[in-house]
C-alpha positions as CSV (number, residue, x, y, z in Angstrom):
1,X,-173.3,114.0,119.2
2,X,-176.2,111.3,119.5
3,X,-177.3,112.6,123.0
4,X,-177.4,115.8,121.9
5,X,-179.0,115.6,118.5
6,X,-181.3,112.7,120.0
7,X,-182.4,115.0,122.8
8,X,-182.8,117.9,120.3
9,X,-185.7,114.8,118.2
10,X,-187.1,114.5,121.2
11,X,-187.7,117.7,121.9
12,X,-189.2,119.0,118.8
13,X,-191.6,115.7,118.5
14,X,-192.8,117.4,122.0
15,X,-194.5,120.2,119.9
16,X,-195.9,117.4,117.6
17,X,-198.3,115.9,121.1
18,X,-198.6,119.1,122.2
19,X,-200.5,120.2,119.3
20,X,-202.6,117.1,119.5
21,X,-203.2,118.1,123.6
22,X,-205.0,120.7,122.5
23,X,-207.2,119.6,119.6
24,X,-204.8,120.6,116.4
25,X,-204.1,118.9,113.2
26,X,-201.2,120.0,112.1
27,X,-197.9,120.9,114.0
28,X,-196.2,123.1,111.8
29,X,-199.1,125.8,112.6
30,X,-196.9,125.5,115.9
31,X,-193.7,126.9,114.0
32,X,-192.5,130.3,112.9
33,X,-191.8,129.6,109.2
34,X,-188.5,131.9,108.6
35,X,-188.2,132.1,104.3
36,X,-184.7,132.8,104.4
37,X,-183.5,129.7,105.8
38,X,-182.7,126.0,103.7
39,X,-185.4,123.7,103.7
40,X,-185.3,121.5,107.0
41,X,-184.1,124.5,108.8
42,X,-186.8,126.9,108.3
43,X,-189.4,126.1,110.9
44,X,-188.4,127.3,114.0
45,X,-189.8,125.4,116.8
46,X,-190.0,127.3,120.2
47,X,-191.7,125.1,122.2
48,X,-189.3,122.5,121.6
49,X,-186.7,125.3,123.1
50,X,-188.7,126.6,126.0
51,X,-189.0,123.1,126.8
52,X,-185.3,122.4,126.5
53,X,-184.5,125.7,128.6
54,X,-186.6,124.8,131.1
55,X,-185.3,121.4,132.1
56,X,-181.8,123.0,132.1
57,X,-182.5,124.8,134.7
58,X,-184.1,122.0,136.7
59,X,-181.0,119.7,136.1
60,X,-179.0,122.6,137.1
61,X,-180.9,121.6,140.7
62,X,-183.2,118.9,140.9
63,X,-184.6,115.9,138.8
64,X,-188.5,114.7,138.1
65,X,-189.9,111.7,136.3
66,X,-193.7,110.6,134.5
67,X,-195.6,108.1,131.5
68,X,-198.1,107.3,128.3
69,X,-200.9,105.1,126.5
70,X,-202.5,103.1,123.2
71,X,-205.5,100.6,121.5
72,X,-206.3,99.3,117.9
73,X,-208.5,97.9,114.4
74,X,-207.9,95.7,112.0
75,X,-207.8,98.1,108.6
76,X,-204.3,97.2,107.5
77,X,-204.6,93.7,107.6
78,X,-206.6,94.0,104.0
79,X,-205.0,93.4,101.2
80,X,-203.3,94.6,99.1
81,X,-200.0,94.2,100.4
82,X,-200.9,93.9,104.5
83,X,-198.5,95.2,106.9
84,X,-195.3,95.3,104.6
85,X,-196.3,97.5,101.6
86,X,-192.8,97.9,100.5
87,X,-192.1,94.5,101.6
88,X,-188.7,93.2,102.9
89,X,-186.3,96.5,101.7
90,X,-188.7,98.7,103.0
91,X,-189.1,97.6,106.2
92,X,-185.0,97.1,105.9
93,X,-184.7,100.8,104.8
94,X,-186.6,101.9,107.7
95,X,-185.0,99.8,110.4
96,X,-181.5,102.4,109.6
97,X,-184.0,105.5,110.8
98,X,-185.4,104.0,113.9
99,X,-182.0,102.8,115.1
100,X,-181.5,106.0,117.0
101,X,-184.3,104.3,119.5
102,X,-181.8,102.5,120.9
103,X,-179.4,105.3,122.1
104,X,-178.4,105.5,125.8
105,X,-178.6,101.3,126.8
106,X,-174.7,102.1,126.8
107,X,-175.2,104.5,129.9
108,X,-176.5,101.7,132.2
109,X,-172.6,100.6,132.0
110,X,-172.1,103.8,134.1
111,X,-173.6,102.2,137.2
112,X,-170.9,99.6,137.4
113,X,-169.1,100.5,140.4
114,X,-172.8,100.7,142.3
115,X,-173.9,97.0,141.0
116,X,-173.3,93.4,143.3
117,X,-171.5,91.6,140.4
118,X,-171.7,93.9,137.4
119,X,-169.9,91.2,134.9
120,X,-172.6,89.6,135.1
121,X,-175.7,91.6,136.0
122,X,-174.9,94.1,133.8
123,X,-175.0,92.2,130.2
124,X,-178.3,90.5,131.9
125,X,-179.8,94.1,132.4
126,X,-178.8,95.3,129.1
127,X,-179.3,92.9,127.1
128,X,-182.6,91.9,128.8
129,X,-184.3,95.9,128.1
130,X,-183.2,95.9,124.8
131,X,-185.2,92.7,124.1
132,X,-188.2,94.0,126.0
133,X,-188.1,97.2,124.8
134,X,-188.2,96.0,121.4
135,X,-190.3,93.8,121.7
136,X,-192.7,96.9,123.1
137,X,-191.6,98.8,120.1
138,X,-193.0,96.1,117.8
139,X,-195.8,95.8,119.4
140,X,-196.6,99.2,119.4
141,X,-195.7,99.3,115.4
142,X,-198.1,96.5,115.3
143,X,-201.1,98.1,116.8
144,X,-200.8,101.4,115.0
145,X,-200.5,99.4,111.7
146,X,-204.1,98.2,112.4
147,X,-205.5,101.1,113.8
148,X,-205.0,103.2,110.1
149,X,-203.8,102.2,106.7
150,X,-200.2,103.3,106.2
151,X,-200.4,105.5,104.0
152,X,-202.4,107.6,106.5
153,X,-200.0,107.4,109.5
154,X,-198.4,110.8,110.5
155,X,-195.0,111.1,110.6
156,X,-194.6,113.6,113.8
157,X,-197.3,112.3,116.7
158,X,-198.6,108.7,115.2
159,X,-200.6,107.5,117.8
160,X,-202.4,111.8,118.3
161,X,-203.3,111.7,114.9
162,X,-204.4,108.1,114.9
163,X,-207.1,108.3,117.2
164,X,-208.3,111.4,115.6
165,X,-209.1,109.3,112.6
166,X,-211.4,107.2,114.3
167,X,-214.7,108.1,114.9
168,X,-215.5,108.8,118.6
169,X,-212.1,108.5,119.7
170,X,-210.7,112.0,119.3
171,X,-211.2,112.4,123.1
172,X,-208.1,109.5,123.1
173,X,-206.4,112.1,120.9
174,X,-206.0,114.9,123.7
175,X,-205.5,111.8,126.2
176,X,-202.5,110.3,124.2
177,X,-200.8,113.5,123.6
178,X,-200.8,114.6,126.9
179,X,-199.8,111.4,128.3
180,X,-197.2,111.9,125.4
181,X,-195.9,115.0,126.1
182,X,-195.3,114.1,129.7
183,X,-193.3,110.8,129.0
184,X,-191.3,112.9,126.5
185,X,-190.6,115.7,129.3
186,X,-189.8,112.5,131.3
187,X,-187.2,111.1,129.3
188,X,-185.1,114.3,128.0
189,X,-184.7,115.4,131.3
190,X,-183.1,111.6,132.2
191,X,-181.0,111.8,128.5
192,X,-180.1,115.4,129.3
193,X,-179.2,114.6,133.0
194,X,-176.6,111.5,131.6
195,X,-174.9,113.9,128.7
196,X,-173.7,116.7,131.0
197,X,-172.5,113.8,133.0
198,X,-170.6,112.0,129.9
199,X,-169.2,115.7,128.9
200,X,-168.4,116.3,132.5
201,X,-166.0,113.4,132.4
202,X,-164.6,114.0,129.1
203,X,-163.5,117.9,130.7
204,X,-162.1,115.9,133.1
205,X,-159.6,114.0,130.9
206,X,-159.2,117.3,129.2
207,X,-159.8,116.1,125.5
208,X,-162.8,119.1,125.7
209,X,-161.8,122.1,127.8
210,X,-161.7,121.5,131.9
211,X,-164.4,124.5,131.9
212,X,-166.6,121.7,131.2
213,X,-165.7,119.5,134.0
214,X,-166.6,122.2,136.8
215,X,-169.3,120.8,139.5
216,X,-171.1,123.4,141.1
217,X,-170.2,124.0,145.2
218,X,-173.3,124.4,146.1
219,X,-175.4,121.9,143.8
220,X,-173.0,119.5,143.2
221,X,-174.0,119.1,139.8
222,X,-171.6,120.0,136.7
223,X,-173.7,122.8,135.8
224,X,-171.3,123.7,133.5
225,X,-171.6,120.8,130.8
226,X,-175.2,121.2,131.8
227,X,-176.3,124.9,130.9
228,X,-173.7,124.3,127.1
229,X,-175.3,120.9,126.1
230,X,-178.7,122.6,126.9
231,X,-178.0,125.5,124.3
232,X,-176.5,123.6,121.7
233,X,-179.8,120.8,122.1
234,X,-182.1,124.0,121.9
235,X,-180.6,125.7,119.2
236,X,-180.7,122.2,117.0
237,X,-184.4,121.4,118.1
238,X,-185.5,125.4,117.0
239,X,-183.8,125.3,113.4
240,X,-183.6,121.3,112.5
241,X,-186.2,119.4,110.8
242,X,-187.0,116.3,112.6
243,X,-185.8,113.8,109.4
244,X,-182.5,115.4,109.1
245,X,-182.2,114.9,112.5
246,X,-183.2,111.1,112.7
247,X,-180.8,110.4,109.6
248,X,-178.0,112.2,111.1
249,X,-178.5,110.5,114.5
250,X,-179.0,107.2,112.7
251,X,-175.4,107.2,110.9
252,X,-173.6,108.0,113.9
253,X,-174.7,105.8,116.0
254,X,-174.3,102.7,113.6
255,X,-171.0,103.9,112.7
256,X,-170.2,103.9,116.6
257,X,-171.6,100.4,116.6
258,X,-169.4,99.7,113.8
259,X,-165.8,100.6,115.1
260,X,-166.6,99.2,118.5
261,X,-167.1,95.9,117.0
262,X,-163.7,96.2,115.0
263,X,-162.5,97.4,118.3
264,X,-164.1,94.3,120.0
265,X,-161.7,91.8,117.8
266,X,-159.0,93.7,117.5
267,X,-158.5,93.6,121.2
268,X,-159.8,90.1,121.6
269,X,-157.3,88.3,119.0
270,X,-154.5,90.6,118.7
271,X,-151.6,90.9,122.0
272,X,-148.4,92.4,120.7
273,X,-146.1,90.6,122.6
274,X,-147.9,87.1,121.3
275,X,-148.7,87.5,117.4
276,X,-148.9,89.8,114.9
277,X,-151.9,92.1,114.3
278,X,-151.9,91.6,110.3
279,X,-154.1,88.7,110.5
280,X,-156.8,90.4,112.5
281,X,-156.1,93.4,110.0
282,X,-156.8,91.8,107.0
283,X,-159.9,89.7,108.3
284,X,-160.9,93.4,109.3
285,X,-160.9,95.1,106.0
286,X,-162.1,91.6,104.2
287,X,-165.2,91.3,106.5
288,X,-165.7,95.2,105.8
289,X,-165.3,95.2,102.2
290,X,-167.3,92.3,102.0
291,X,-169.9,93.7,103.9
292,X,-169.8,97.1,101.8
293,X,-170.3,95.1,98.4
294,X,-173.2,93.3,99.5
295,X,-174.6,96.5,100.8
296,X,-174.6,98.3,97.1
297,X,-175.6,95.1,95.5
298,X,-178.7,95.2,97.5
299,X,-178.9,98.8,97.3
300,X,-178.7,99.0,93.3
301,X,-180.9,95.8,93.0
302,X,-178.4,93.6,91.5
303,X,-179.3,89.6,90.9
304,X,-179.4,87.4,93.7
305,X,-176.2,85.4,93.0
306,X,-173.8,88.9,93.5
307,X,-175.9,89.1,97.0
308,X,-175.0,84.9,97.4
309,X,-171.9,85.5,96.7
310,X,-170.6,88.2,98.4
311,X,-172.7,86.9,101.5
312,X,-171.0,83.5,101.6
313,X,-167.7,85.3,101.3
314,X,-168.4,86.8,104.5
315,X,-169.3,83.7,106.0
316,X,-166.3,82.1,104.9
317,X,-163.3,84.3,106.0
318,X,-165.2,84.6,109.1
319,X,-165.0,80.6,109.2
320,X,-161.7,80.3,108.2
321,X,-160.2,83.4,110.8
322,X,-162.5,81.1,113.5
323,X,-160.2,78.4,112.9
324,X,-156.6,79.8,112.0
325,X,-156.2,82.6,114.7
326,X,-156.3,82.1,118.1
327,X,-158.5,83.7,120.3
328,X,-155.8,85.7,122.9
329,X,-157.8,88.5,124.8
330,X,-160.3,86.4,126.3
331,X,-161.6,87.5,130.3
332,X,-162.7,85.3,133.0
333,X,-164.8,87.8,133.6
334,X,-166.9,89.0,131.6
335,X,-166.5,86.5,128.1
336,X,-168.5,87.1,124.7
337,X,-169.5,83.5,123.3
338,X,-168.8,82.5,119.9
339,X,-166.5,84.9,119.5
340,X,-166.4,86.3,116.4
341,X,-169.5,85.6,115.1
342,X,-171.8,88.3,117.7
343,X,-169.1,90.7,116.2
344,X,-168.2,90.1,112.8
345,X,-172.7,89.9,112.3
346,X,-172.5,93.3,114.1
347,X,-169.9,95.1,111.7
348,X,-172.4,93.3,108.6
349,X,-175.4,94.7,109.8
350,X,-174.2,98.0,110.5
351,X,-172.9,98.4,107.1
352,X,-175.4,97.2,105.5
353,X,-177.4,99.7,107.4
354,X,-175.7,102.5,106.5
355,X,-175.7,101.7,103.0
356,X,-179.1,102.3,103.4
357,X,-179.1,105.8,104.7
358,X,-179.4,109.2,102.2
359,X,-176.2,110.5,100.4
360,X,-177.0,113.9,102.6
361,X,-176.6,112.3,105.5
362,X,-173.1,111.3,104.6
363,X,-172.4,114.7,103.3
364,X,-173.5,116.3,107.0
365,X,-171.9,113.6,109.3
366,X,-168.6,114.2,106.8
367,X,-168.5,118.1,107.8
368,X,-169.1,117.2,111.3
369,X,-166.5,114.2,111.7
370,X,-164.3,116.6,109.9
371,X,-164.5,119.4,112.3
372,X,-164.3,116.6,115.7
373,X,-161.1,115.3,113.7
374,X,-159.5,118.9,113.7
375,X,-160.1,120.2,117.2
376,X,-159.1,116.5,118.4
377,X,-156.0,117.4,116.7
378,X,-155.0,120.9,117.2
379,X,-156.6,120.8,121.4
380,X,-157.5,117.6,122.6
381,X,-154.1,115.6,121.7
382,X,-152.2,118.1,122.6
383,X,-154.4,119.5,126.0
384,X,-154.2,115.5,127.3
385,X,-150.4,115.0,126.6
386,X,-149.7,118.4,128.7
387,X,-151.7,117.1,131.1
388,X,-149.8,113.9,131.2
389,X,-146.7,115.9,131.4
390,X,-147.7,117.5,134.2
391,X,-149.0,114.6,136.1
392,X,-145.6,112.8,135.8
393,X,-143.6,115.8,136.3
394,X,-145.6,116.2,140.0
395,X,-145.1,112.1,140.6
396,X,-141.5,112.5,139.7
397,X,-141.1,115.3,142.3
398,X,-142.8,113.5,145.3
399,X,-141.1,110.5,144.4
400,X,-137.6,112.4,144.7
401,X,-139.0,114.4,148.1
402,X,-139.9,111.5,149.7
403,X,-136.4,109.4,148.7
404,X,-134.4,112.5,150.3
405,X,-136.5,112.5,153.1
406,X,-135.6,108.9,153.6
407,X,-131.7,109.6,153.5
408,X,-131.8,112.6,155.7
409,X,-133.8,110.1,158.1
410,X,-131.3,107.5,157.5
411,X,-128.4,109.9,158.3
412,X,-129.9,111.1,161.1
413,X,-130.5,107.8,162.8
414,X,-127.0,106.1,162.1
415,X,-125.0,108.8,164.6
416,X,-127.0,107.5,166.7
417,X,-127.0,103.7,166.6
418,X,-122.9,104.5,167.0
419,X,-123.4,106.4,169.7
């Protein structure tokens, strides 16, 4: 769901510079406005589709790549209020929306088996482009802070719209935005090209229908996966609002973040055939509640001691689970330090992002978990175990052949050792 609808932001943002290419102001003048549909569904964006389209069909054969630019002022850095005019929760509130940036460091684990020591190059490599790439993120936040006030900073293509606020610089304007549209072709084709290839898999283990899985003879690409995830990103980039799309895209991924660090301790502490799981458990759903309660008592602006307290509750079963269970699941390997601190901070955060997010957004991702839930249930579970079925049932018959082929060869060879 996050490649697709992330693709389907990038896409549309692509009509945002490619207004700006060409001298406009305002993006939406790009869009068919349809007055029958719900707001935040009613601009249809065609470019965004074309653009979509078009790279399906390359993928379906061949891949490109290109790049962009920046500059600044120092406006913002007035008073009142600087660079933080909403100060700490604002900048907190808006950390949950930009989290979808960091969607698809996860797919550099896909080039394990081609890496010289991946346990340990890998966590270098990933953890090493998040830092810089934030770091360029920040940066970047930085300089278009002090190029305009805030207040005057567009919310489709910043940097476009930027320049064209400064006098003499609206050449910069056309500059950016084409240099914009071209790293934006640049990067959906590379997230589009890695999503048929995650679907492509997932058709393999049949938990989404083997159609899916089909690599082309010819190509030797899963054209498949390719040409469905195109239509569904196309059809979300034509009818979806770029805000709903960011919120929804926020939420799931943080929520992904979330159960992959319960996951994390869950498989790090608990080893059936050692101790029992309830400890783990219970630190679970502590740490989580916890985490929930501080969330709302930040969100509702309660006083500082309810934030105090449920904060140093956190900190304290997390102490005391540190000390009481032992840590069983540990690799030589590949080894998390501190374990579980990285972890039990990554299931805090993430709630305490979420918390942040818009009630609609919880209402949208509900329907949609609710509709993965049921065809998980009534195909995938049951398409996988007949699969399994299968697979033994074949393994149970060559094991069988190749014991009776044994005897008969057996048989055959005794006569003669008495002859």
């Amino acid at each position: 769901m996050e490649y697709v609808l992330s693709n389907a932001a990038v896409a549309r943002s692509f009509t945002d510079y490619l207004c700006c290419t060409f001298g406009g102001m305002n993006p939406n003048l790009w869009r068919v406005d349809m007055n029958g549909l719900a707001e935040g569904y009613n601009k249809l964006d065609f470019p965004a589709v074309a653009l979509v389209l078009v790279l399906t069909i390359c993928l379906c054969h061949r891949v490109c790549y290109s790049s962009w630019l920046l500059q600044w002022k120092c406006k913002n850095l007035i008073r009142p209020k600087g660079l933080t005019p909403f100060g700490v929760r604002g900048v907190l509130d808006g950390s949950a929306i930009v989290y979808f940036s960091y969607i698809g460091y996860d797919s550099v684990s896909t080039m394990a088996e081609e890496i010289k020591n991946p346990s340990k190059s890998l966590p270098v490599g990933i953890v090493g482009s998040v830092l810089i790439v934030s770091l360029l993120y920040c940066m970047m936040a930085l300089a278009l802070c002090l190029m305009v006030p805030y207040n005057e900073i567009s919310d489709t293509a910043s940097f476009s719209f930027a320049f064209q606020k400064m006098a003499g610089w609206k050449w910069a304007s056309n500059v950016v935005g084409a240099g914009a549209c071209l790293g934006i072709v640049a990067s959906l084709l590379v997230a589009m090209l890695g999503q048929a290839r995650y679907l492509c898999v997932i058709g393999r283990a049949h938990l989404v229908p083997p159609w899916l899985a089909k690599v082309h003879p010819s190509t030797g690409t899963p054209m498949n996966a390719t040409v469905f995830l195109g239509i569904c990103t196309a059809s979300i980039a034509l009818f979806t609002d770029l805000n709903i799309v960011f919120e929804m895209i926020s939420i799931g991924t943080l929520l992904v973040f979330y159960l992959v660090a319960n996951a994390l301790l869950y498989r790090r502490y608990v080893v059936i055939s050692n101790n029992h799981p309830l400890p783990t458990l219970l630190y679970l759903m502590l740490l989580s509640s916890t985490s929930i309660c501080f969330s709302l008592s930040w969100k509702l602006k309660e006083q500082w001691w309810s934030l105090a307290l449920f904060g140093g509750i956190s900190i304290t079963i997390t102490t005391f689970f540190y000390y009481t269970v032992p840590c069983l699941g540990r690799s030589s390997d590949l080894y998390v330090p501190l374990m579980p601190w990285p972890a039990a901070t990554s299931i805090f955060l993430n709630v305490f992002l979420m918390t942040t997010l818009k009630m609609r957004s919880f209402q949208r991702f509900g329907v949609w978990a609710c509709v993965v839930t049921l065809f998980y249930v009534f195909y995938g579970v049951h398409s996988t175990y007949s699969v399994e079925e299968r697979e033994i049932g074949v393994d149970e018959v060559n094991q069988n052949s190749f014991a009776q082929q044994a005897n008969i060869e057996i048989q055959i060879v005794k006569p003669q050792e008495n002859q």
